[in-house]
C-alpha positions as CSV (number, residue, x, y, z in Angstrom):
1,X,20.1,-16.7,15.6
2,X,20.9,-13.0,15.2
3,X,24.7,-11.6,15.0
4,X,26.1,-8.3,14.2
5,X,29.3,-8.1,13.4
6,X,32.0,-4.6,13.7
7,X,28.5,-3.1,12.3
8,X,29.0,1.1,12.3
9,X,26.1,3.2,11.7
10,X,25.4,7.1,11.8
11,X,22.9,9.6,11.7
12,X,24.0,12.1,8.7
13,X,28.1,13.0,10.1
14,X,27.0,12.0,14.0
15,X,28.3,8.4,13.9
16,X,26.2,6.7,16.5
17,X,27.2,2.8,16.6
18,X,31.6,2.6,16.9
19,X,31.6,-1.1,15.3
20,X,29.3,-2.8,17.3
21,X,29.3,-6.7,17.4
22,X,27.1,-9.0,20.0
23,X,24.6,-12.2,19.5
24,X,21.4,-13.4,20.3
25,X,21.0,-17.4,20.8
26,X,17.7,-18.9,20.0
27,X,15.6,-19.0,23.0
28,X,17.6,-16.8,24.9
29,X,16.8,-13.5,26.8
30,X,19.5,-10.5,25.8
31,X,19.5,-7.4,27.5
32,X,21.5,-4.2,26.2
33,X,22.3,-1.5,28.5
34,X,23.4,2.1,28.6
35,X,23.2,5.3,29.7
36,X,20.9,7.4,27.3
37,X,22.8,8.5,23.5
38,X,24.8,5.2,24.3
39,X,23.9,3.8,20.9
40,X,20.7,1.6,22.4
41,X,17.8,2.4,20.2
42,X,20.5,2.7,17.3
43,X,21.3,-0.7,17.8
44,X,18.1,-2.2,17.2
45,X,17.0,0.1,15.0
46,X,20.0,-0.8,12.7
47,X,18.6,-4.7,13.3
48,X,15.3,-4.0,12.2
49,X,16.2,-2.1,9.0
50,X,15.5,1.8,10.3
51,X,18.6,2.5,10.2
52,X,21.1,1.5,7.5
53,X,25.1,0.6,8.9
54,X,27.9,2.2,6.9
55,X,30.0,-1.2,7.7
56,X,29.6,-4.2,9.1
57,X,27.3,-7.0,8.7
58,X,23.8,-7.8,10.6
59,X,22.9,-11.8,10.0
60,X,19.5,-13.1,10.9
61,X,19.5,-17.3,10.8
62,X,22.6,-17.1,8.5
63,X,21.2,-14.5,6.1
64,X,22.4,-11.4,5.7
65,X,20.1,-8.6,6.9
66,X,21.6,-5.3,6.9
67,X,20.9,-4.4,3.4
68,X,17.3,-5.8,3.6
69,X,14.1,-3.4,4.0
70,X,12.2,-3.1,7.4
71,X,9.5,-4.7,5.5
72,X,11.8,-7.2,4.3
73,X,13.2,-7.9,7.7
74,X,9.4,-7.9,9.6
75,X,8.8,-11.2,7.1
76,X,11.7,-12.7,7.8
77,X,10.0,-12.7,12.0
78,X,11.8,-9.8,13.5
79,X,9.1,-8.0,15.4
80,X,10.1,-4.3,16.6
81,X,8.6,-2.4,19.5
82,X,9.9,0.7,19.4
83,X,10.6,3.4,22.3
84,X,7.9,5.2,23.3
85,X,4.8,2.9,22.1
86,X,3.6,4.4,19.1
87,X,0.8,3.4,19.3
88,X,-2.3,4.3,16.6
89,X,-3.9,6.2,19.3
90,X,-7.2,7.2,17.5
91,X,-8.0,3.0,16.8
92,X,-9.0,1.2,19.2
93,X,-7.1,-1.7,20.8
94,X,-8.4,-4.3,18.7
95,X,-7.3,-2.4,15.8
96,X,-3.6,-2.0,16.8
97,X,-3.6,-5.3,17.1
98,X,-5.0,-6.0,13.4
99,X,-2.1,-3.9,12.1
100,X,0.0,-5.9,14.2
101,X,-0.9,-9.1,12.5
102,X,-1.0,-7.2,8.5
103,X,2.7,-9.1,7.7
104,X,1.6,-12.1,9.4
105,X,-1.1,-12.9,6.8
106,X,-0.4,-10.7,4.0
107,X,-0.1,-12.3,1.0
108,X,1.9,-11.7,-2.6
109,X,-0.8,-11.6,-5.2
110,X,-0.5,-13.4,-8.2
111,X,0.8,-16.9,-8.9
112,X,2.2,-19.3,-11.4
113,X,-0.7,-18.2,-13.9
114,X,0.4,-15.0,-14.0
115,X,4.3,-15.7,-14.6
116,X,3.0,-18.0,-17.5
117,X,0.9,-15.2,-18.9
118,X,3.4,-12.8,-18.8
119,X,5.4,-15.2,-21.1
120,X,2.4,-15.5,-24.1
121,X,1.9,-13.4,-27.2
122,X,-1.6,-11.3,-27.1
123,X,-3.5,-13.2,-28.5
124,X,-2.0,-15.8,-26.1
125,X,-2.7,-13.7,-23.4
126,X,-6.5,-13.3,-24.7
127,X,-7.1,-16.7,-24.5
128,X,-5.9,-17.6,-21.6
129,X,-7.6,-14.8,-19.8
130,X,-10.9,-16.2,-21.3
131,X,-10.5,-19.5,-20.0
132,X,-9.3,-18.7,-16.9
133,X,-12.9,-16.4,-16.5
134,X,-15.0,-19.4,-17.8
135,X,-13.3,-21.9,-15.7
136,X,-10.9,-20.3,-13.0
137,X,-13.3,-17.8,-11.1
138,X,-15.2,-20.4,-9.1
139,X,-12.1,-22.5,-7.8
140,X,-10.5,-19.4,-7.0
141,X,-13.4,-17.9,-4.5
142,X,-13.3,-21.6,-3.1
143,X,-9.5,-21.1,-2.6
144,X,-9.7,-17.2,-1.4
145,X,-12.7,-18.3,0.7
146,X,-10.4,-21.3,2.4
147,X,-7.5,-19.0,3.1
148,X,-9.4,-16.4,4.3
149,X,-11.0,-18.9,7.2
150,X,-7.5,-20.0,8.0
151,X,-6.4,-17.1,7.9
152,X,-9.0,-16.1,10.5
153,X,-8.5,-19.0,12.6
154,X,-5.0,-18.3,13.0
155,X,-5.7,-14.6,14.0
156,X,-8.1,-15.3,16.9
157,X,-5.8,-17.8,18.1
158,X,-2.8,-15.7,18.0
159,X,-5.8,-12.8,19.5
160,X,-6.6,-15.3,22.3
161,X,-2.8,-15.9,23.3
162,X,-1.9,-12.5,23.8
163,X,-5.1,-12.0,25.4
164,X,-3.6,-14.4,28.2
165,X,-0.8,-12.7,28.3
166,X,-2.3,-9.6,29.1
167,X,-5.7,-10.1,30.2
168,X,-6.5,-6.4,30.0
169,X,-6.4,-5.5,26.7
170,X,-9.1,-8.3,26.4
171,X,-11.1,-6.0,28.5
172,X,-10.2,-3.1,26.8
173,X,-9.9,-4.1,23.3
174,X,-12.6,-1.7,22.2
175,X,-11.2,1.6,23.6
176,X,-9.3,4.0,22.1
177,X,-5.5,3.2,22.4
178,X,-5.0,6.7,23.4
179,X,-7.1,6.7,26.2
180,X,-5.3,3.6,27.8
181,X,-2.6,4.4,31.0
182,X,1.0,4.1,30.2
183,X,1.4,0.7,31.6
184,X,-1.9,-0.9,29.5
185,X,-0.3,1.1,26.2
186,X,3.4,-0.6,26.6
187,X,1.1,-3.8,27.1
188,X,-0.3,-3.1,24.0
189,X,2.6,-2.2,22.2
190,X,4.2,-5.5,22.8
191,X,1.4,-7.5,22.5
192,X,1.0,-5.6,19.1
193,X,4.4,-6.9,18.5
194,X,3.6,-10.7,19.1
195,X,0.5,-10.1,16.8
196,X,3.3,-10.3,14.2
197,X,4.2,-14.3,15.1
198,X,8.2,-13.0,15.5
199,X,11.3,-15.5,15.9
200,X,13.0,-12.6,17.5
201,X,11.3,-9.7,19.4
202,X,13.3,-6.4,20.0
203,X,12.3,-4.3,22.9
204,X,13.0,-0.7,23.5
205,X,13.2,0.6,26.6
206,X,9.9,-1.1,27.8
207,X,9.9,0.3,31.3
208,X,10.1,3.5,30.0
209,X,7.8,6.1,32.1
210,X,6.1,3.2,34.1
211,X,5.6,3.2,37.8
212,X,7.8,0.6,39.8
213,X,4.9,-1.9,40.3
214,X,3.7,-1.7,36.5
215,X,7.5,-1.9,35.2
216,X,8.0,-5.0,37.5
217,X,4.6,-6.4,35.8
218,X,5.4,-5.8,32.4
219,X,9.1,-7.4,32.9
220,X,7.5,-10.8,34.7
221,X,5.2,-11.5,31.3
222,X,8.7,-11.1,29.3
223,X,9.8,-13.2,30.8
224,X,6.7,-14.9,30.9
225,X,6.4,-15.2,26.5
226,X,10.2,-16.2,27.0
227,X,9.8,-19.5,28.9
228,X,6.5,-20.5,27.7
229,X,6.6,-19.7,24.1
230,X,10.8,-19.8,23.8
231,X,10.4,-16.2,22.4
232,X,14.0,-15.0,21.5
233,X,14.2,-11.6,22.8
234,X,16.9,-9.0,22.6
235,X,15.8,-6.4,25.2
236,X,17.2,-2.3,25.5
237,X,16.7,-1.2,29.0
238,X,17.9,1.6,31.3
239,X,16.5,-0.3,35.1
240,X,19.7,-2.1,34.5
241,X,19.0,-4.7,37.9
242,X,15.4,-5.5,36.3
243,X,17.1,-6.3,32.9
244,X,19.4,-8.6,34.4
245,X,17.7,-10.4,36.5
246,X,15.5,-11.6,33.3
247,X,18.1,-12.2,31.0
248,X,20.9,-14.8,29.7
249,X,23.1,-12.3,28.8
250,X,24.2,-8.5,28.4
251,X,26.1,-6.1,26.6
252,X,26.9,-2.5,28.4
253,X,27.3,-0.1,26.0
254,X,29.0,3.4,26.3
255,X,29.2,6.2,23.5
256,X,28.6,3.6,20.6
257,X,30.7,0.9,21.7
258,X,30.7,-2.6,23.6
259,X,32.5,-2.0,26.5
260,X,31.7,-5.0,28.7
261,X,29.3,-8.7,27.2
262,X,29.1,-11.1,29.8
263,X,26.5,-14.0,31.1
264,X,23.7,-11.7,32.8
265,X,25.0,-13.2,36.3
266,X,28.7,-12.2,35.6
267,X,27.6,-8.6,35.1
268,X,25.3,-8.3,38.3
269,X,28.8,-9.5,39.9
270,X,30.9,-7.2,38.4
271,X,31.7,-3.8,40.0
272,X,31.8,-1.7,37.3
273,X,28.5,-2.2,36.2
274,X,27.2,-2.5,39.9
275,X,28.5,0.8,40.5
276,X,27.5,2.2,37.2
277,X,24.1,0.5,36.8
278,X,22.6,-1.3,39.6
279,X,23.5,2.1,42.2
280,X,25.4,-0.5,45.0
């Protein structure tokens, strides 16, 4: 599904990513780990179009991504949640969760009557426009008006599933994100996340501040959406043994560079990262 290849990517003259090259499989569970300024968040960052790569390419169901906007990317289903929440924190929960869904049922305005339109003289143009008011305006509402009630199904359904997912935020969906605890606002921030209907879902560093009890909640419903809804997710995370025991596979990166990609299990065997990572 998603492969970047030798990619190289730099802040200014501080190169942060040496050539980087690992890949996600559809279905699969990914983790990338790291001690911090390893080239983690740079990583997915460079994947979700934040951060444009000086080489290398970053492909995305066999199309090339890396010269793609992060609007661009976000259509194409790759769904961001970025270090540290961000959150909106003056809208409420619901709200997050709106903007969330924005490039799920945003639309391009304009259609093949406007393309043909562009092509007519003036008087052309005239004409049509004065058709199209006598006789377009009321299949148009009837059209806007049926998209809009799909449109609106599909939200509360995709509303409802997160909902199940975390059951809180249903309970809270009215509050000010801001006034949430740290573990209902990295709830939030992924379930902002799924809002968007992603193919892939890139998580950064979702444990990040959390007590042990809340961290270990928040990684059992990744793994949850993995299994139940076969979300693809390629996962940054410093609780190295947590990581692991949720994903497929890893890659341990150090100063910018893959130093060690192996099946999840190989790497919990391996001493290196044992010693390294996992503190036995």
């Amino acid at each position: 599904m998603l492969a970047v290849r030798d990619v190289i990517a730099a802040y200014g003259p501080i190169v942060a990513l040496h050539g980087i090259s690992l890949e996600v499989q559809e279905g699969s569970i990914v983790t990338v780990l790291g001690a911090n300024g390893a080239g983690k968040s740079s990583t997915l960052r460079a994947i979700s179009g934040l951060l444009r790569p000086k080489e290398g390419a970053i492909e995305f169901e066999g199309r090339r991504i890396d010269r793609m906007s992060a609007e661009e990317i976000v259509a194409l289903g790759i769904s961001h949640v970025p270090e540290g929440r961000q959150l909106f924190s003056e809208l409420t929960v619901l709200e997050n969760l709106r903007l969330g869904a924005y490039s799920r049922f945003a639309r391009a305005h304009g259609d093949g009557r406007r393309v043909h339109r562009e092509d007519l003289s003036p008087l052309g143009r005239l004409r049509h426009d004065l058709f199209h008011a006598a006789t377009g305006g009321i299949r148009d509402a009837a059209r806007e008006i049926g998209q809009y009630r799909r449109r609106r199904r599909d939200f509360e359904a995709a509303l409802n599933q997160v909902f199940e997912h975390f059951p809180i935020l249903a309970e809270r969906r009215k509050q000010m994100s801001g006034t949430l605890s740290g573990g209902e606002q990295q709830m939030l921030a992924i379930a902002r996340g799924l809002m968007a209907n992603p193919r892939l879902l890139l998580l950064d560093e979702p444990s990040m501040g959390l007590a042990p009890m809340v961290t270990q909640e928040i990684f059992r419903i990744i793994e949850t959406i993995n299994r139940t809804q076969g979300m693809t997710i390629l996962l940054v995370e410093q609780n190295a043994s947590l990581a692991l025991d949720i994903a497929h596979r890893g890659y341990v990166l150090e100063t910018g560079r893959i130093v060690l990609a192996d099946t999840s299990e190989n790497l919990q065997k391996d001493e290196a990262v044992r010693r390294s990572y996992l503190g036995y």
